[in-house]
N, C-alpha and C positions, 0 to 999 in steps of 0.2 A: 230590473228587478231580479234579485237573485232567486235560481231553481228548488224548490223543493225538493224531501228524501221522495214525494209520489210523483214529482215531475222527472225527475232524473230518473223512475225504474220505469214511469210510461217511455218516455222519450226510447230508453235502454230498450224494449222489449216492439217499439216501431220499427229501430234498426235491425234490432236480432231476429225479425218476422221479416222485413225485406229481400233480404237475402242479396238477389243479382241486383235487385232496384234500388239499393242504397242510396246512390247518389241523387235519387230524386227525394231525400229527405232530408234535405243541410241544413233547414229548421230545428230538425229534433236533432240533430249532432251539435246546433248552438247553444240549444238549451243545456245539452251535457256540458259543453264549454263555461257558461255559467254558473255552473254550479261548484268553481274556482269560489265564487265569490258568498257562498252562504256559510252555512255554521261545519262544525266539526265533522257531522256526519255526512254530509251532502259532500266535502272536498272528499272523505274517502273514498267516497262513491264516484267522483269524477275522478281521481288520480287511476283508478281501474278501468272506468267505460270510455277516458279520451282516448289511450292508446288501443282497445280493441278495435274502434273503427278509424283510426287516424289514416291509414294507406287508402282508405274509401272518397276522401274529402280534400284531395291535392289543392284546392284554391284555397281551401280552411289550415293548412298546414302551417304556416307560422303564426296562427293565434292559437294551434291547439299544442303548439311547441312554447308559443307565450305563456301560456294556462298551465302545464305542467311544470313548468319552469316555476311561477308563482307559488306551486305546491310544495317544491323541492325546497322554499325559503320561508315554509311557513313556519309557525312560532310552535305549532305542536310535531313534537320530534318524530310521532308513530307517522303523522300525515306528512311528513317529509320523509323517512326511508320506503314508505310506501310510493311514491311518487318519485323516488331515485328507483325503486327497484322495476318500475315500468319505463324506464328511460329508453334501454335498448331498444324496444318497441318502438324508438321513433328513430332506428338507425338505419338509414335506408337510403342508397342513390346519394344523390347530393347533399343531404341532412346529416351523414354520418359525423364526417368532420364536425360539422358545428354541436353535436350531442355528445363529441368527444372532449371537446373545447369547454362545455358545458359540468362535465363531470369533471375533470380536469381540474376546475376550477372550484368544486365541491369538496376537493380532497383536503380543502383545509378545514373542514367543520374538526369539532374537537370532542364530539360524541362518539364514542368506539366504536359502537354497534353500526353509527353510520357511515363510520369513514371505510368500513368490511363491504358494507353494502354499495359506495360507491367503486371500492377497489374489485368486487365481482361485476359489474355493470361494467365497467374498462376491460374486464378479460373477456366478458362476453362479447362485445363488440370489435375487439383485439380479433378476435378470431373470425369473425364475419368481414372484416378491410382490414385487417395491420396495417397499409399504408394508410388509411385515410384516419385512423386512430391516431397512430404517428402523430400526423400534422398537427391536430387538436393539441397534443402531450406537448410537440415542440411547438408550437404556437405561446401557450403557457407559459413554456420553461423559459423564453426567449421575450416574453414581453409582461406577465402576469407578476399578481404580487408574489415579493420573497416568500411568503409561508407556500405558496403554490408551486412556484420556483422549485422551491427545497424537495416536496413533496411528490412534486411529477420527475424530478430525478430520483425519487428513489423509489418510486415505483416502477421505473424503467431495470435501474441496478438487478431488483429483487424479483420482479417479473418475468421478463424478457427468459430467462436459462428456464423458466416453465413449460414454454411456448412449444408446440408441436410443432416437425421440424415442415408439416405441409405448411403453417404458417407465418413463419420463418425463412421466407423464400431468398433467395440470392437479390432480385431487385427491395425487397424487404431492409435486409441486412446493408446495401449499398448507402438505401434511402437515411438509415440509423446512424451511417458514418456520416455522410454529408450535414445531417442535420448535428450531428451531435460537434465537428469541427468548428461550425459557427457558432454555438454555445462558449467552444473552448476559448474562444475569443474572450470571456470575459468572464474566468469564474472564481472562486473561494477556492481555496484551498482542499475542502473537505470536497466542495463539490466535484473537483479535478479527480478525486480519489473516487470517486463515483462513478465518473464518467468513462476513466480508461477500463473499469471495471467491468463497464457495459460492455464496452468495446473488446475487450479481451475475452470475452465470453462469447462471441460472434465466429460462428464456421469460418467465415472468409478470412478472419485475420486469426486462423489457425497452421495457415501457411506462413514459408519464408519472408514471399513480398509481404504479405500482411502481418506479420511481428514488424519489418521492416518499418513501414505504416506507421504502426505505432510508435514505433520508437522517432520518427521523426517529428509527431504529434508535440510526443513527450521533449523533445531534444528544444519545439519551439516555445516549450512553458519554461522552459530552465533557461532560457536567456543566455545561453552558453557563448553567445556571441560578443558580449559583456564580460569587464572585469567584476569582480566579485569581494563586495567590499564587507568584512568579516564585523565590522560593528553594528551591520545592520541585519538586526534577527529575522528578518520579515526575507530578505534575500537567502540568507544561510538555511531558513527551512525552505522558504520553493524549493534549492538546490536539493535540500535532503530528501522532499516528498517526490520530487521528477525523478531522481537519481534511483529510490525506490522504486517508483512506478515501471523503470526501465529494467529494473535487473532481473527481473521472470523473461525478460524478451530476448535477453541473448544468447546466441550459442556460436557456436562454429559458424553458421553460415549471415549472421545477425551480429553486429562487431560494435565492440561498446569503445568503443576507438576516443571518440570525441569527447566522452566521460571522463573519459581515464586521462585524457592530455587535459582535458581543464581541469581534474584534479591534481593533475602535476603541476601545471604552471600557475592557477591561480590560489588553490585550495594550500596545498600544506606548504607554500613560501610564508602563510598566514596562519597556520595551524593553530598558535599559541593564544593568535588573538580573536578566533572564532567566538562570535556571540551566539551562544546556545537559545534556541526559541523555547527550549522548557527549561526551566530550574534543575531537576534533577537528574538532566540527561546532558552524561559526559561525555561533550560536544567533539570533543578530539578523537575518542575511540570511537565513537560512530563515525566519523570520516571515514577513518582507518577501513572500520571494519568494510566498507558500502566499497573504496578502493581495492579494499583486496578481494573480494567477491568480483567485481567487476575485472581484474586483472587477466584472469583464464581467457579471457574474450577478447582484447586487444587486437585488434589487424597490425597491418603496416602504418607506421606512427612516421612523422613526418619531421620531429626534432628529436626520434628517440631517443639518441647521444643526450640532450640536454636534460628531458623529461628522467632519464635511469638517472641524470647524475644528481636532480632534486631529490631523488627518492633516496640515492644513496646517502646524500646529507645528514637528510631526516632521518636516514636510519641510524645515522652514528651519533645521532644527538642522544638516540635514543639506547645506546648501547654503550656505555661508558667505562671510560679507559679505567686499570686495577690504581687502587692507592698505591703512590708514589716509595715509601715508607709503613709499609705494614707491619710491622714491628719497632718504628722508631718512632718521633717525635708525631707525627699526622696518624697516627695510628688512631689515637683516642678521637679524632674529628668523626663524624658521621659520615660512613661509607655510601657510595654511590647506592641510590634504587635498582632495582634488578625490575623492569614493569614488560612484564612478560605478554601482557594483553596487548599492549601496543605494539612490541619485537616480532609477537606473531603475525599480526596484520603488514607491518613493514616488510620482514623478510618472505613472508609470501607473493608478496606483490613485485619484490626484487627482484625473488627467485624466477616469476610469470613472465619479465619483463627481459630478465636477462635471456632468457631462450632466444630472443630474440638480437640481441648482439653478445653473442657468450666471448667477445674476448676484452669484454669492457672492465675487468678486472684487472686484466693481462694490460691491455695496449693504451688506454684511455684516460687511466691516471696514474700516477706517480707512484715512482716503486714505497717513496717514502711511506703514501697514503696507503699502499695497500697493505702494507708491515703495520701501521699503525690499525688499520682493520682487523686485521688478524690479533694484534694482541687483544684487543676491544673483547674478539669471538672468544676466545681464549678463555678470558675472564667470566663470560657472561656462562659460555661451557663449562667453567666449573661451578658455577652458583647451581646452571640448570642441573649439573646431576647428584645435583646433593638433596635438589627440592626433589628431583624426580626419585631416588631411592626414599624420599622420608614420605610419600605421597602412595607409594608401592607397600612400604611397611601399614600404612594405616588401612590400607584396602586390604590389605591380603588374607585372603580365606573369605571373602566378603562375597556373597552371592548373592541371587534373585533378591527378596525381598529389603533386605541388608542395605544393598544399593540404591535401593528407594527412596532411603531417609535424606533427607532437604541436606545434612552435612557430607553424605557421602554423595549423594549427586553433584556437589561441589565441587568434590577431591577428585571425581572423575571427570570433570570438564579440566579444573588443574591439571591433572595428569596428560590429559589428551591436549592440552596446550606447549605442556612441557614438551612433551614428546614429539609434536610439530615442530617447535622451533630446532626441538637434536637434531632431525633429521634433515632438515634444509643449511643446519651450520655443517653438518657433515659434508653435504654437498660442495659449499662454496671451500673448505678446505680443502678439497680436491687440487690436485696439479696438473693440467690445468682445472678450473672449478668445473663442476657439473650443475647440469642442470635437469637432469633425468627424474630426481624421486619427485614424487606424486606424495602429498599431505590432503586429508577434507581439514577445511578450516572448525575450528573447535567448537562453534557457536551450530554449523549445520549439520542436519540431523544423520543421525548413523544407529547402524545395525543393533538393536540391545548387546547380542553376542559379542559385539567391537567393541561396545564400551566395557565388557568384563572380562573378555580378554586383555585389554587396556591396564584394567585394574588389576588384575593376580598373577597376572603371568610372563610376562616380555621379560625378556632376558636385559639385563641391565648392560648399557654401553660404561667403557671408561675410559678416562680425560684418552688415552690411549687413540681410543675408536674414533675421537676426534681428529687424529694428524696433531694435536699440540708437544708441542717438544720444549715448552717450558717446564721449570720446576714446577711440581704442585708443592702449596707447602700444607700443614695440615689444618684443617676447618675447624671453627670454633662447632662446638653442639651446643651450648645453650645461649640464648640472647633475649637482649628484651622485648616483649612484642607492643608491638602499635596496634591504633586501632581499628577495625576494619575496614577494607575501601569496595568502594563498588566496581573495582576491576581485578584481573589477578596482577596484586603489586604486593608482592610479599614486604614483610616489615623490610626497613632500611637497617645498614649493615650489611657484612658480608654476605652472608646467605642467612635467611630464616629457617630456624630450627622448629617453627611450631608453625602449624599449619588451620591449625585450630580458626584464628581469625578472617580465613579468608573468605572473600565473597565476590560471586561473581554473577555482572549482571546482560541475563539476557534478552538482547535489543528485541523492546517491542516492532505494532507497529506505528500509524502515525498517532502521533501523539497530540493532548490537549484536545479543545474542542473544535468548532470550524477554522478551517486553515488560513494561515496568515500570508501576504506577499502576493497572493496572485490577484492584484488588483479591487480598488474597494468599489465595487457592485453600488450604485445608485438605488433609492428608494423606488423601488417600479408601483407602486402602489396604484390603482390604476380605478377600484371598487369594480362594481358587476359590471363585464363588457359582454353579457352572451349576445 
C-alpha cells in the first residue's frame, strides 16, 4: 500500500526526533521508501526525505538507491529534477561509481533544465572522488547508448579544464589517459576531436614526453603505417583530422618526422587525385597548407634524398615554364596560371626541408634540371612582382580601419603571400642557394603592425634583387579577368592586372558534422543498466 502526504511527515519527523537511534527505525525509513509509489505529492516528498536518512540505513541502501532512481524516470519533469538534484546525497564509499554511472546515463534526457541539473550533480560528485566519477563517465562512454556515448564525452571535453587543480590530481589525470586510450580504440571522427582535446588539456601531457604521448596516440589513428588510397574520402579525412590533431604538438623537441615522410611518399605522388570529404573544401591546398606548417619540425628523415626530390617535383608542376613564343605564333594560346597559394605552401616546405641537405640543388640533380628551375623561378619572379607592386598600389595609404574591410583584408593576406614566396625565391637563387630567411606562412596569425607595414610600406625588390639575368621584356597592364577562386590564383595569362577578383580562403576547422573514417561504432543500445 502506498504512503501517504501524513504518513511520510509522521514517519519524517520519527526519524528527525530519533537522532543517534535511527537505525532502530527501518520501519518508518520503508514507509519513506514507499512513498516512490503514491501520487505526485507524496514522490516529492520521498525524492527529499530518502536521501536525508539514506547513510542511517546501509542494509536499506540499494532499495532506497532503487526508489530514487524510479524518481529520476518519473513522467513528471519537476519530480524528476528534483530527485536528480538529491542524487549526490547518495554518493558515498562504494555507491559513488554506481550514482556516477547512473547520472551518466541521464544526460541523455532532452529537457534543458534537466540535463543543467544532471550536469551539476556530475561536478558535484566530480569533486567529492574524480576517480570514481571517472569510471561511471567511462563506464558509459565505453559500453552505453550512442546519445550517452556522445554526451558523457562532451562533458568530460567541456568540464574537465573547470576542475580545481586539488581535484585534478596526477593519479587523476593518469586514470583519464588510460581510460580515454581504450575508447580511442574505436571512435567517430568528431569524437577523436573530443577526445585529444581532453587530453591536451591535461597538466601531464603539458610536457615534452606527454606532447610526445600524444602524438603517438594521434600517429596510431592515422594509420600511417598504410598506404593511402586518395579515392577514398573516409581515409583522406582521418588523415586530415590526425594530421590536425597533431600540429599544436610539435616543436623542436616533438618531431612531426613521420607526417611529413608520409606526406612525401604517399600524399602528393597522389595529390591530383585526392578525394575531398567536404565539397567545398580544396582538397590539395589543405594538403599543402597542413605540409607546410608541419615542415619546421622535421627530425632526421630516413629517405630524405628521395622525399626533397618528391617535393621538388611537385613544385615544378606547380611553377610553370615562360611561353615558348611570346610574341609569336603561341602567344594568343592561354598563358600558364601563376597559383600562388599552392607555390607558397611548396616552396616553404622545400625551403624547411632543404636546410637539411642544402647541396641538393647543387650535387643531386642535373645541371640540366637545375637551369630548367631557374628559368621556371624566373618567370614565376616576374609575375610575382608585378602582382606584388599592383597589391602595394591598392593598399597604399590604407590604415587602421581601411584595412578592415572584407576587400582589403584580402589584398593583405595577397600581399603577404606574394612577399613569402619573393623571399624564399631570392633565397634558392643564391650561389650557392640559401636557406637562412625565415617567412610566417600567410594563413598564420601576425602582428596587426606586420600586416600594415606589409601593406604601405616595404620597399619594392626588382627582377634585379632576384639574381635573374634574363631579358625582362615588358608586361602587359590590362587583361581579361576570370572569375574568382577560392585560392590566390590570379586570372590566367601573363600576370593579372586586376586584383579586384581575388579571394582567398581561410582553412577552417574540422569540418561537416560527425567525422568519418575512424571506424563505424556498433548500435550499443543497451536501455537502463543502473
Amino acid at each position: 500500500m502506498a504512503a501517504t502526504v501524513e504518513d511520510l511527515y509522521r514517519n519524517y519527523g520519527i526519524l528527525a526526533d530519533a537522532k543517534e537511534d535511527l537505525s532502530t527505525h527501518k520501519d518508518a525509513y520503508q514507509v519513506i521508501l514507499d512513498g516512490v509509489k503514491g501520487g505526485a505529492k507524496e514522490k516529492r516528498l520521498a525524492a527529499q526525505f530518502i536521501p536525508k536518512f539514506f547513510s542511517s540505513f546501509p542494509e536499506l541502501a540499494d532499495a532506497a538507491i532503487n526508489a530514487q532512481l524510479d524518481l529520476c524516470e518519473d513522467e513528471d519533469v519537476s519530480i524528476r529534477r528534483q530527485a536528480i538534484k538529491e542524487l549526490p546525497r547518495f554518493a558515498s564509499g562504494e555507491n559513488l561509481p554506481r550514482v556516477a554511472d547512473i547520472l551518466t546515463q541521464l544526460l541523455q534526457t532532452d529537457d534543458s533544465a534537466e540535463f543543467n541539473q544532471v550536469n551539476t550533480a556530475l561536478i558535484s560528485i566530480f569533486k567529492i572522488d574524480a576517480k570514481g566519477t571517472l569510471g561511471g563517465l567511462f563506464s558509459q562512454i565505453l559500453q552505453g547508448e550512442d546519445i550517452v556515448r556522445e554526451r558523457a564525452i562532451k562533458f568530460l571535453s567541456t568540464k574537465l579544464k573547470m576542475m580545481p587543480d586539488d581535484t585534478m590530481t596526477k593519479e587523476v589525470e593518469d586514470y583519464i589517459f588510460i581510460e580515454t586510450k581504450k575508447v580511442l580504440e574505436d571512435v567517430t571522427g568528431e569524437e577523436f576531436v573530443l577526445l585529444m582535446r581532453i587530453l591536451s588539456g591535461l597538466k601531464t601531457m603539458q610536457t615534452v614526453s606527454g606532447r610526445q604521448q600524444l602524438v603517438e596516440l594521434v600517429v596510431e589513428q592515422a594509420f600511417l603505417e598504410q598506404a593511402l588510397n586518395p579515392a577514398d574520402a573516409d581515409s583522406v579525412d582521418r588523415l586530415l583530422q590526425c594530421t590536425r590533431q597533431a600540429l599544436p604538438l610539435f616543436s623542436k623537441n616533438v618531431h612531426s618526422t613521420r607526417f611529413v615522410t608520409y606526406f612525401c611518399e604517399f600524399v602528393l605522388p597522389n595529390l591530383s587525385l585526392l578525394t575531398s570529404p567536404v565539397a567545398e573544401l580544396d582538397i590539395q591546398l589543405e594538403v599543402l597548407k597542413l605540409l607546410a606548417e608541419m615542415s619546421p619540425y622535421c627530425g632526421d628523415m630516413d629517405k630524405l634524398e628521395v622525399n626533397l626530390n618528391m617535393l621538388f617535383e611537385k613544385l615544378l608542376e606547380f611553377m610553370p615554364l615562360p611561353p615558348e613564343e611570346e610574341n609569336g605564333e603561341n602567344a594568343a594560346n592561354e598563358e600558364p596560371k601563376l597559383q600562388f597559394s599552392y607555390v607558397e605552401c611548396l616552396l616553404f616546405s622545400f625551403h624547411q626541408l632543404g636546410k637539411k641537405l642544402p647541396d641538393f640543388l647543387i650535387d643531386k640533380i642535373s645541371a640540366e634540371k637545375l637551369k630548367d628551375f631557374k628559368i621556371r623561378l624566373q618567370y614565376f619572379a616576374r609575375g610575382l612582382q608585378v602582382y606584388i607592386r599592383q597589391l602595394r598600389v591598392a593598399l597604399q595609404g590604407k590604415t587602421g580601419d581601411a584595412l578592415k574591410t572584407d576587400e582589403n583584408k584580402i589584398k593583405v593576406v595577397a600581399l603577404k603571400i606574394t612577399n613569402n614566396i619573393n623571399v624564399l625565391i631570392k633565397d634558392l637563387f643564391h650561389n650557392p642557394p640559401s636557406y637562412k630567411s625565415t617567412v610566417t606562412l600567410s594563413w598564420k596569425p601576425v602582428q596587426k603592425s606586420e600586416g600594415a607595414a606589409a601593406a604601405i610600406g616595404q620597399k619594392r625588390h626588382s627582377g634585379e634583387d632576384m639574381g635573374t639575368t634574363a631579358t625582362t621584356k615588358k608586361l602587359p597592364t590590362t587583361l581579361p579577368r576570370r572569375d574568382a577562386r577560392q585560392i590566390y590564383n590570379p586570372p590566367s595569362g601573363k600576370y593579372s592586372a586586376s586584383i579586384g577578383d581575388f579571394t582567398y580562403e581561410q582553412r577552417g576547422g574540422f569540418r561537416g558534422g560527425r567525422g568519418r573514417g575512424f571506424g563505424g561504432r556498433g548500435n550499443r543500445s543497451r536501455g537502463r543498466i543502473y
